[in-house]
C-alpha positions in Angstrom: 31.3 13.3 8.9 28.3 14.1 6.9 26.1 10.6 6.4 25.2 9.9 2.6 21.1 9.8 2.6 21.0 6.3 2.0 23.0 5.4 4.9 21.0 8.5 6.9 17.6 6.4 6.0 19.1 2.9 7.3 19.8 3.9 10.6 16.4 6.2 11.0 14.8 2.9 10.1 17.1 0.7 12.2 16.3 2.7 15.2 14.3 1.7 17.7 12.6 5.0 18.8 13.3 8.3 18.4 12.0 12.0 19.3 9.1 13.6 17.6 9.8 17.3 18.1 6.7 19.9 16.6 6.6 23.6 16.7 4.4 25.0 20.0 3.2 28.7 19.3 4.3 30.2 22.7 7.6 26.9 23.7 9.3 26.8 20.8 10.7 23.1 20.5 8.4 20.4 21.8 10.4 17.4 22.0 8.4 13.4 22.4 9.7 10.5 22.7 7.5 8.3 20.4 8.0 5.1 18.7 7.4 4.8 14.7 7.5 2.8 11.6 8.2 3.6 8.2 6.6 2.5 5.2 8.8 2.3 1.5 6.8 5.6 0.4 8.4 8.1 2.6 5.8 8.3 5.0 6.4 7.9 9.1 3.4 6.8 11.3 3.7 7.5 15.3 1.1 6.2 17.4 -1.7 7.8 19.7 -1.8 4.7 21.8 -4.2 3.6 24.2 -1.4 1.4 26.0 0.7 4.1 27.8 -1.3 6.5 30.1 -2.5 9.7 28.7 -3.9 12.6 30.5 -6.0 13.0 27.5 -6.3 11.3 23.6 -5.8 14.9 22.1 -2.1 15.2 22.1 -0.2 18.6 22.2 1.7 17.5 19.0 -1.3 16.6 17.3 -2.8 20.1 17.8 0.9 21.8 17.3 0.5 20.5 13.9 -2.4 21.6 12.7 -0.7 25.1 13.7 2.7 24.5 11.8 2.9 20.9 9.6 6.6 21.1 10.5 8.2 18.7 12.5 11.9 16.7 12.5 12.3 12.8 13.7 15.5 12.6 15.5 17.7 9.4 16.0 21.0 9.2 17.5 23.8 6.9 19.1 25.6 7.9 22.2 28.4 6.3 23.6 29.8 8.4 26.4 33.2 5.9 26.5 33.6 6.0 22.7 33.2 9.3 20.8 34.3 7.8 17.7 30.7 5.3 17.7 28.5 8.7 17.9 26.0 9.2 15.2 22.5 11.0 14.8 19.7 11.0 11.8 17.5 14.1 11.6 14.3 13.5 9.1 12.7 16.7 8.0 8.9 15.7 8.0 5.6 17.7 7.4 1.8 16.9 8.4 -0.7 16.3 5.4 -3.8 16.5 7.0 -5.3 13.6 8.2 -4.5 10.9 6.4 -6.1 8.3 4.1 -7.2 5.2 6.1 -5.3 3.1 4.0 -1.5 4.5 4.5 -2.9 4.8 8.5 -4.1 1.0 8.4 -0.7 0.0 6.5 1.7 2.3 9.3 -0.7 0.7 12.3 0.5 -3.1 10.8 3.9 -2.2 11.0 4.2 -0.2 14.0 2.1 -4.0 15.3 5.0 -5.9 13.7 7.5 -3.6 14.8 6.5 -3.5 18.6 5.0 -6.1 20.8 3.0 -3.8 22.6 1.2 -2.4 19.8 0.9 -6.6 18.4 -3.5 -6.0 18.9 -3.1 -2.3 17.5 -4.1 -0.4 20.6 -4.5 3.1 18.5 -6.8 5.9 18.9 -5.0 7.1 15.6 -1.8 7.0 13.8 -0.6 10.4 12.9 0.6 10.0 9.6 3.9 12.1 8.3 6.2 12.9 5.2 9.5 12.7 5.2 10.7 15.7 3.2 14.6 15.4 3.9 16.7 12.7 5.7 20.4 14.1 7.0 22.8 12.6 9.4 26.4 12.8 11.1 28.4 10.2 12.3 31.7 10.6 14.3 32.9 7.1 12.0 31.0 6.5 8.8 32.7 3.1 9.1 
């Protein structure tokens, strides 16, 4: 049953993590793990951290979108015992540019209150998104 977009937003902001997926020119799909925050303006900010290892600082999504600003934030619940608990949120995002420092500095303090981790801000950057659509299923809208 199709989520009403308040309810989609509330459970993409519940969530704990999600997957980042951008547009490669020659893959297709490119699908991330990442963890986020989301700030009352619409706008999503996912980390380029300096905690977790990283064969580089540029990142692949980072350079898939500045090829195609598209990209989707994808939630979900699975419970392989009870069907009737399965839910997902897909957010329809697009890339601005780089962002103003402000928004950046506002996403880094929450993604530091939102993660322990990240409590110091260990960021090279925060790519900075906008939420263009929010829509979600859930098996039980109860």
């Amino acid at each position: 049953m199709r989520l009403a977009e308040d309810e989609a937003r509330a459970r993409l902001v519940a969530a704990d993590h999600a997957i980042l997926c951008t547009v490669h020119a020659e893959r297709g799909v490119d699908a991330v793990p990442v963890a986020f925050a989301l700030d009352d303006d619409g706008f999503v900010g996912v980390p380029v951290d300096l905690v977790k290892p990283k064969a580089s600082l540029r990142l692949q999504r980072e350079r898939n979108l500045e090829a195609d600003s598209r990209a989707t934030l994808l939630v979900e619940r699975w419970d392989s015992d009870d069907w009737s608990r399965l839910w997902w949120v897909r957010a329809e995002l697009r890339w601005q540019g780089h962002a103003d420092n402000a928004r950046a500095a506002d996403l880094a303090a929450l993604l530091a209150g939102r993660y322990p981790q990240y409590r110091d801000q260990p960021f090279a950057r925060v790519v900075v998104l906008r939420i263009v659509g929010v829509t979600g299923w859930a098996a039980d809208a109860s």
